[in-house]
C-alpha positions, -999 to +999 in steps of 0.1 A: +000+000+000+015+031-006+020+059+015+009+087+002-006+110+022+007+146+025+011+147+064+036+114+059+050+132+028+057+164+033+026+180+008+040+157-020+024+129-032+056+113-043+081+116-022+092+138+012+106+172+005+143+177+017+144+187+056+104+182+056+107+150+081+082+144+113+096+156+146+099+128+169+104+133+208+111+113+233+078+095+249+089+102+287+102+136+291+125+134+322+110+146+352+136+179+367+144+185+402+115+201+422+139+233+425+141+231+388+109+224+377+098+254+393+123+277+383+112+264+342+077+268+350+081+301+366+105+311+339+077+295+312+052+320+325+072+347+323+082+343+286+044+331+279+033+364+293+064+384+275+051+366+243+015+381+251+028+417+259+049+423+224+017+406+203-007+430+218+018+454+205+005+454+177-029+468+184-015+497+199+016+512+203+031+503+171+000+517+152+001+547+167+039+552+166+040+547+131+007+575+127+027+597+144+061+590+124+039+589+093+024+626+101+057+640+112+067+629+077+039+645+061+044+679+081+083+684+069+076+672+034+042+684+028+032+656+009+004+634+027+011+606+003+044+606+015+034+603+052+006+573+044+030+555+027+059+556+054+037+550+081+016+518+057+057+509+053+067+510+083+040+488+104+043+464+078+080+464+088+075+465+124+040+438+122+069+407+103+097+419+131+070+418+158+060+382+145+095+370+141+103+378+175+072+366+186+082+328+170+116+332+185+098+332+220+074+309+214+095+284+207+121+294+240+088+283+258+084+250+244+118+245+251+113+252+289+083+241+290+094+205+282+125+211+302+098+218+335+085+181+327+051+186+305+052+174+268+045+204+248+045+199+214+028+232+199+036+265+208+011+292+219+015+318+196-017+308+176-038+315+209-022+344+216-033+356+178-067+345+184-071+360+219-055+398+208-074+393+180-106+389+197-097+419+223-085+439+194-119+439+171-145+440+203-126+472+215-131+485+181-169+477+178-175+492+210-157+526+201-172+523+164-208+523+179-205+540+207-180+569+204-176+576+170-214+575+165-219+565+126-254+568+126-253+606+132-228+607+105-247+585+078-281+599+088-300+633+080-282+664+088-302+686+103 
């Protein structure tokens, strides 16, 4: 029977793709010293919570950093195109730095997460995505519809 399917092959039907190969850990991740394991899982918090901290970044400071190095642009040149575009540029620089960092972290916790005894596989980074996510788009309903009051913009003036 042959064994074709992408999860065993890499995406290709016919054979595994160079450096594509399953992961394989150990079954029985050795249990540390009590004084170590919680000094990994205390240290595991830490970077989870650092890993929350620069992703919800993104829904804030970075934004308006790059608003206000975009308009500072804008002011000295006088072209608003120009200030758009380097502010557009410039969280689009900062957004794949953020999420490089981000992966770079996420994958330190694994490491001492499996180091403090639990089998962690997958990293969090996905959650924390989801979650910021979540936050960031509920925060903006409630100030769409309640503080920046379309309706009185798209209805009747007068």
């Amino acid at each position: 029977m042959p064994k074709n399917d992408p999860t065993d092959t890499g995406g290709m039907f016919l054979r595994r793709r160079p450096g594509t190969a399953t992961v394989h850990y150990r079954e029985v991740v050795a249990p540390a010293s009590l004084a170590r394991g919680r000094f990994d899982r205390a240290l595991a918090a830490l970077l989870l919570v650092l890993e929350t901290l620069v992703g919800l970044s993104l829904w804030g400071p970075q934004p308006l950093a790059w608003l206000w190095v975009g308009s500072q642009i804008e002011y000295l040149s006088g072209t608003p195109t120009l200030g758009v575009l380097s502010a557009f540029l410039g969280m689009l620089a900062t957004l794949l730095a953020t999420i490089a960092v981000m992966k770079r972290i996420d994958r330190a916790w694994k490491l001492v997460r499996r180091a403090a005894g639990y089998d962690q596989r997958s990293g969090a980074i996905e959650w924390i995505f989801v979650v910021s996510v979540t936050i960031g788009v509920s925060i903006f309903l409630v100030w769409f519809a309640f503080f920046a009051d379309p309706a009185a913009q798209l209805g009747p003036q007068g």
